[in-house]
Z-matrix of the N, CA and C atoms (Angstrom, degrees):
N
C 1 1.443
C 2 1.520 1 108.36
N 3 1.061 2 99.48 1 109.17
C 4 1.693 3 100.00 2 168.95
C 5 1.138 4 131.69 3 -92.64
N 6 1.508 5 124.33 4 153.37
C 7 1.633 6 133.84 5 -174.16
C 8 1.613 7 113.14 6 -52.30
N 9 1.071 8 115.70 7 172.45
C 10 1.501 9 126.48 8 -150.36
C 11 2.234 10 73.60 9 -118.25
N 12 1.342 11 104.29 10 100.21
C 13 1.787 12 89.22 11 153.23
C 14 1.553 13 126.49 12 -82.12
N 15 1.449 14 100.44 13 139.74
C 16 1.035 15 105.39 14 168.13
C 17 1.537 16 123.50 15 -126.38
N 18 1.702 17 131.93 16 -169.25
C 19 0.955 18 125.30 17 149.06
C 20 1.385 19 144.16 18 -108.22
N 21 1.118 20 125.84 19 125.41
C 22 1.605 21 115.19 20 -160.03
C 23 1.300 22 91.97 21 -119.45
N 24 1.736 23 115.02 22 157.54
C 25 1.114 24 133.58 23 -160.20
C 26 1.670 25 110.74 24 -116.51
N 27 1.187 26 99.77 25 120.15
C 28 1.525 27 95.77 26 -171.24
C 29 1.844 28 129.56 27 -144.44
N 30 1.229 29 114.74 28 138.69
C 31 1.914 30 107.46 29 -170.92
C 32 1.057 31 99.10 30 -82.91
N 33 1.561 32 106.25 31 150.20
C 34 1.852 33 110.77 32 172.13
C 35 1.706 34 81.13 33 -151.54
N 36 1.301 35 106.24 34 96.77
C 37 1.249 36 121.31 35 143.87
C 38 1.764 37 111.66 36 62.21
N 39 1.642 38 79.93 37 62.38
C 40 1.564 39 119.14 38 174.51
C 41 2.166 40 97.10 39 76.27
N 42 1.143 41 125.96 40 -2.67
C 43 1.268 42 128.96 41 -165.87
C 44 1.725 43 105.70 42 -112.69
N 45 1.087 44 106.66 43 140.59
C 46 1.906 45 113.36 44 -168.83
C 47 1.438 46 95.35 45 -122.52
N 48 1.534 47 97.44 46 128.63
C 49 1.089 48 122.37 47 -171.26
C 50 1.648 49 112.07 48 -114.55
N 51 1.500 50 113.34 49 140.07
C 52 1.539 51 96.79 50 159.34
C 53 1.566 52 116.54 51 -120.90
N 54 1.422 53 104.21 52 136.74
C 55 1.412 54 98.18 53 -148.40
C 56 1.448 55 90.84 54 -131.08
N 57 1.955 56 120.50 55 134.39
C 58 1.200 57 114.21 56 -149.64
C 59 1.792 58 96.30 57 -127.24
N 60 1.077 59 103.10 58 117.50
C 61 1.626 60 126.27 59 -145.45
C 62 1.518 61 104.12 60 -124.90
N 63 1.485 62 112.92 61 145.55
C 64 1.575 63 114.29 62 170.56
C 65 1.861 64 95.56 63 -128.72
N 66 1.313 65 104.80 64 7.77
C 67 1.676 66 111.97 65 177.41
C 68 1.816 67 114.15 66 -85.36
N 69 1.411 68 127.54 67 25.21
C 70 1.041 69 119.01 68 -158.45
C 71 1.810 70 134.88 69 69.20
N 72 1.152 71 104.95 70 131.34
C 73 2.001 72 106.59 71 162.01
C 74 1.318 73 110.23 72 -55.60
N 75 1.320 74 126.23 73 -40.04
C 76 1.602 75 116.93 74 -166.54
C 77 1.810 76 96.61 75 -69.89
N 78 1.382 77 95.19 76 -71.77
C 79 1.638 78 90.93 77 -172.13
C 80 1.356 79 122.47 78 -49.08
N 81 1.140 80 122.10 79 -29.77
C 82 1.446 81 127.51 80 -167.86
C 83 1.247 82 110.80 81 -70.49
N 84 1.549 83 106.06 82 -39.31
C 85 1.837 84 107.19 83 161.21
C 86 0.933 85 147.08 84 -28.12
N 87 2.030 86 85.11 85 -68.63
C 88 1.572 87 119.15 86 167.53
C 89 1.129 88 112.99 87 -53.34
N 90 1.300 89 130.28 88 -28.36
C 91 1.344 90 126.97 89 -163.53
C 92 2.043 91 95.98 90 -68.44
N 93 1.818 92 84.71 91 -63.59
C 94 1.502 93 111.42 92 -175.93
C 95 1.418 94 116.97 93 -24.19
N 96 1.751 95 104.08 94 -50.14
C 97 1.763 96 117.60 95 -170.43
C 98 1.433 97 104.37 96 -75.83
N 99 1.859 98 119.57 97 -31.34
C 100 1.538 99 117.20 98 162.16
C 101 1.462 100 118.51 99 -19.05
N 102 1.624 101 88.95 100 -73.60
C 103 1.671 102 99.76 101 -160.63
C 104 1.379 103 115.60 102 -83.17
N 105 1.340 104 102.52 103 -14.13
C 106 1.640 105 113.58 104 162.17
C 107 1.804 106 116.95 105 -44.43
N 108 1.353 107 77.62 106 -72.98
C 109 1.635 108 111.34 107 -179.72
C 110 1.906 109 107.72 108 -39.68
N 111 1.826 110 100.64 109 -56.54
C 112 1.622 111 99.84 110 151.94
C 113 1.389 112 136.40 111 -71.03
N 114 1.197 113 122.85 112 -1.16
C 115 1.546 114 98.93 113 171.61
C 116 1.774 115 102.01 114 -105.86
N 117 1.654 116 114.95 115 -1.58
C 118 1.501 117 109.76 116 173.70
C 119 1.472 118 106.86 117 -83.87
N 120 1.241 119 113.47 118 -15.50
C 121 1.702 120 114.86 119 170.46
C 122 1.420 121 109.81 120 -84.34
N 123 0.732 122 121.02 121 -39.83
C 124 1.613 123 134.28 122 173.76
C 125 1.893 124 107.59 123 -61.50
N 126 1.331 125 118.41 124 -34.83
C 127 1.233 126 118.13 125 -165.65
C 128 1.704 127 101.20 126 -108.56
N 129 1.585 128 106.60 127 -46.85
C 130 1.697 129 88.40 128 153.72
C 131 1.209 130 125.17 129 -82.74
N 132 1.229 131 147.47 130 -20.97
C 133 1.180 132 146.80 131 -163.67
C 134 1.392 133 117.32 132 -77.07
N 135 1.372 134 95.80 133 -36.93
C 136 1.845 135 119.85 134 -162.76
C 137 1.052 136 100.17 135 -94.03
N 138 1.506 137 114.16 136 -26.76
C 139 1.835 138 102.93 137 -175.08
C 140 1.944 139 100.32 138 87.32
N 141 0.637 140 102.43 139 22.62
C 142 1.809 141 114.05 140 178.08
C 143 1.014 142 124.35 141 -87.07
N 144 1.675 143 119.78 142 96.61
C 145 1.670 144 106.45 143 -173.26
C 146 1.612 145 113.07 144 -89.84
N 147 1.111 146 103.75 145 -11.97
C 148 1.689 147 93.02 146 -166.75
C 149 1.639 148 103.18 147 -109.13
N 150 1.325 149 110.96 148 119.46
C 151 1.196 150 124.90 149 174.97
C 152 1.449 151 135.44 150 -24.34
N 153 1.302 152 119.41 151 -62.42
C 154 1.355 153 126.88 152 160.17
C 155 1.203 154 115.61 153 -41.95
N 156 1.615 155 140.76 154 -40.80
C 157 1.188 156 130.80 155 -167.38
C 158 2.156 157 111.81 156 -96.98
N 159 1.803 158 88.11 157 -18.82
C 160 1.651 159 76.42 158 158.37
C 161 1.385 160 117.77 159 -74.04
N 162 1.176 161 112.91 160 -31.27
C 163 1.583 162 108.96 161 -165.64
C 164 1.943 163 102.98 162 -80.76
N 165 1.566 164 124.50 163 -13.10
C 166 1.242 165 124.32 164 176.94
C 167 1.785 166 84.70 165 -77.69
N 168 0.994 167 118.28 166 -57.11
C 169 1.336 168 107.14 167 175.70
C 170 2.087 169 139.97 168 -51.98
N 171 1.549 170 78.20 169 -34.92
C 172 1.594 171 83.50 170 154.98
C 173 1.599 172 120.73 171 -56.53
N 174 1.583 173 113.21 172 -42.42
C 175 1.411 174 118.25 173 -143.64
C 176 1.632 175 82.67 174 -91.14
N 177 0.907 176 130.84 175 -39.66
C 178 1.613 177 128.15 176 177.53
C 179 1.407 178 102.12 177 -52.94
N 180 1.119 179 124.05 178 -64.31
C 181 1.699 180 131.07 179 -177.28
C 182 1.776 181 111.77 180 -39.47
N 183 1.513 182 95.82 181 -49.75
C 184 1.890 183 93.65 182 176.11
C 185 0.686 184 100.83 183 -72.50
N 186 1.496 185 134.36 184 -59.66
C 187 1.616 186 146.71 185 -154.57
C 188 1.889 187 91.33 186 -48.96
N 189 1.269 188 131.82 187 -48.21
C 190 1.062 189 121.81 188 161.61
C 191 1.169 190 138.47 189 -84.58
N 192 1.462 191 142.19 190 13.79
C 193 1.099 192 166.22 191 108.68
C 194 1.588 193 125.06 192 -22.05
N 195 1.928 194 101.05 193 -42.80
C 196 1.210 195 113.84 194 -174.84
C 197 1.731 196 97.79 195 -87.09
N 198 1.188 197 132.64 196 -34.25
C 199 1.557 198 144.38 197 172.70
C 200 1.327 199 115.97 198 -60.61
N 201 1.150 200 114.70 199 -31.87
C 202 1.606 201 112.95 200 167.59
C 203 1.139 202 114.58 201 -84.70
N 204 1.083 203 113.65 202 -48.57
C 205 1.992 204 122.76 203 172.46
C 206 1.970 205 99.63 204 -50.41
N 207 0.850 206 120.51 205 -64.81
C 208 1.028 207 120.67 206 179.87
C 209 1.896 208 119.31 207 -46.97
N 210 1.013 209 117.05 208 -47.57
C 211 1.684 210 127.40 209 175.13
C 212 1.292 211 96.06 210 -77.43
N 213 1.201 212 144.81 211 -56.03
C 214 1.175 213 138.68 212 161.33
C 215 1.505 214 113.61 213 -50.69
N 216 0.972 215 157.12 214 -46.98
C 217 1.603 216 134.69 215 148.83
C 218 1.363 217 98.02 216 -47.49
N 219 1.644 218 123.63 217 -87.54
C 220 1.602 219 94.94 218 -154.02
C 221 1.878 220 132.12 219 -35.23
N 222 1.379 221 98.69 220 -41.54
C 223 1.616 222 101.57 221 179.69
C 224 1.491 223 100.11 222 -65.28
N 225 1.447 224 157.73 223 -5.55
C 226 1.554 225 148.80 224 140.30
C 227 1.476 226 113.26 225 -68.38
N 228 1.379 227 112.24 226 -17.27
C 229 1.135 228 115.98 227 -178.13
C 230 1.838 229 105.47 228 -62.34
N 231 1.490 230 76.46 229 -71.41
C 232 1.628 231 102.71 230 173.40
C 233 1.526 232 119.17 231 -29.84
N 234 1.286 233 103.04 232 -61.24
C 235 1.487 234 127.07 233 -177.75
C 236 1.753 235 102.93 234 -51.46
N 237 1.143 236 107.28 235 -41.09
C 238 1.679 237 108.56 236 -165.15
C 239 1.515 238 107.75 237 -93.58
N 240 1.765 239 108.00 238 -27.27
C 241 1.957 240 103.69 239 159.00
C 242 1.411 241 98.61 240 -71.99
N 243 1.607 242 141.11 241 -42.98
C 244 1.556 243 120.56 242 -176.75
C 245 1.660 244 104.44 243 -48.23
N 246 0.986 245 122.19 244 -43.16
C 247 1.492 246 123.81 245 -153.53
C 248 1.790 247 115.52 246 -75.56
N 249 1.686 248 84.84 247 -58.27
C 250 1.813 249 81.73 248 146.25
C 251 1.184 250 145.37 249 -51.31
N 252 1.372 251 116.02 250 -44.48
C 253 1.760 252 108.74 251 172.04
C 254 1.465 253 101.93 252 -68.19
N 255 1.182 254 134.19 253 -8.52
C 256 1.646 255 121.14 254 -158.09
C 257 1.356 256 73.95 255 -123.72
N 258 1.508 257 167.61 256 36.69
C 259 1.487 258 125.97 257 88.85
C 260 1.386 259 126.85 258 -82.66
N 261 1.724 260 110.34 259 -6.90
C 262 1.380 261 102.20 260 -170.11
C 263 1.972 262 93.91 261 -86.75
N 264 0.904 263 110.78 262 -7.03
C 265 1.808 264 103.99 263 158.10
C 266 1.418 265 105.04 264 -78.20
N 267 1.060 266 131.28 265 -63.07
C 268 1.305 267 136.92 266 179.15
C 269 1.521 268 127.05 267 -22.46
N 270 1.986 269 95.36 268 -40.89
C 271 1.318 270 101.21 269 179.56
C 272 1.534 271 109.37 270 -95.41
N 273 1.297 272 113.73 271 -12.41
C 274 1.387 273 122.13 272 -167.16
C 275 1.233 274 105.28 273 -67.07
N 276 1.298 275 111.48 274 -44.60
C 277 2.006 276 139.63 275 -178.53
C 278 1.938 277 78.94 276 -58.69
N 279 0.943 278 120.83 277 -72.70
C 280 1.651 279 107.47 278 -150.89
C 281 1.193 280 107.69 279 -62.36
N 282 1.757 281 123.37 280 -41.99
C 283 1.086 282 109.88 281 164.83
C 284 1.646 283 140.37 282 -46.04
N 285 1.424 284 97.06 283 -40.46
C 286 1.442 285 90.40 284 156.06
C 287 1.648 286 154.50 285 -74.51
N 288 1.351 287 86.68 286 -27.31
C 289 1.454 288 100.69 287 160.82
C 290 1.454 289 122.75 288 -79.48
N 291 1.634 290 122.64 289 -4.62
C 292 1.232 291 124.25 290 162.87
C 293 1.132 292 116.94 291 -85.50
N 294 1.551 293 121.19 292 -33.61
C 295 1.735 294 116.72 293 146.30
C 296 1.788 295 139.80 294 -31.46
N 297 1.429 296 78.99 295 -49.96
C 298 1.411 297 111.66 296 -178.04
C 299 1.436 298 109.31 297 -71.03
N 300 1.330 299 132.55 298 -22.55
C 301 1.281 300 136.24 299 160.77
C 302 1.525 301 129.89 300 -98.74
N 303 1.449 302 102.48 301 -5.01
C 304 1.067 303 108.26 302 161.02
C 305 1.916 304 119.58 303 -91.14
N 306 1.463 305 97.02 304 -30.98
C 307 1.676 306 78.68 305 176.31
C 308 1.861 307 111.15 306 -107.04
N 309 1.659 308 91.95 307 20.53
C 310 1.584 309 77.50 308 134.07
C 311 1.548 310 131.36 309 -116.60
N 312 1.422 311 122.37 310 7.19
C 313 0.996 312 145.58 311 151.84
C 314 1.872 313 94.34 312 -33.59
N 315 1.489 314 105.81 313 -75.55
C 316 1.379 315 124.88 314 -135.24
C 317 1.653 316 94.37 315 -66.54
N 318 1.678 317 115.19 316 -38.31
C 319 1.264 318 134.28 317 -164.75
C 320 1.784 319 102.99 318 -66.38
N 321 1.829 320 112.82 319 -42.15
C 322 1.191 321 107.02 320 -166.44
C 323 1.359 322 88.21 321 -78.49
N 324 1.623 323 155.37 322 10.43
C 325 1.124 324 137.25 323 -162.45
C 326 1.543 325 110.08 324 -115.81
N 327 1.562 326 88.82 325 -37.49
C 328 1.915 327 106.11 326 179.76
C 329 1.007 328 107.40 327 -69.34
């Protein structure tokens, strides 16, 4: 079942956009005021008068934002398959040694 698109209306840096979305009005905003929010840092921050090059500068800023987020998940990724195989040995060992005490259980009985 798929989302209902719609269009939501939104500023990016004094400019209104209509932007035609099946991701929600709330998020689509949020998204909107993101990059907003970066190209007014980029344009005050940077000293940037001409528009296009704050917003090339915005898109570099997420664009690296999204690269760290990303290596930073995979290395938790990583971290959480190390962790799994090193209890699913862990349990493998008990399982066997709970075998292992059971048929000598069975042996001192037979």
């Amino acid at each position: 079942m798929s989302k209902e698109r719609r269009t939501v209306r939104v500023t990016i840096f004094g400019e209104d956009y209509q932007i035609r979305t099946d991701l929600g009005e709330k998020y689509t905003k949020e998204c909107a005021q993101y990059v907003d929010d970066a190209i007014q840092e980029a344009h005050v921050g940077g000293h940037v008068a001409e528009p296009h090059k704050a917003a090339i500068l915005a898109a570099l800023k997420i664009t690296d934002e999204l690269f760290r987020a990303r290596a930073e998940a995979a290395g938790l990724s990583e971290l959480v398959r190390d962790r799994v195989e090193d209890l699913t040995a862990r349990l493998e060992e008990i399982r066997a040694s709970s075998r292992e005490s059971r048929n000598t259980e069975l042996a001192l009985d037979g």
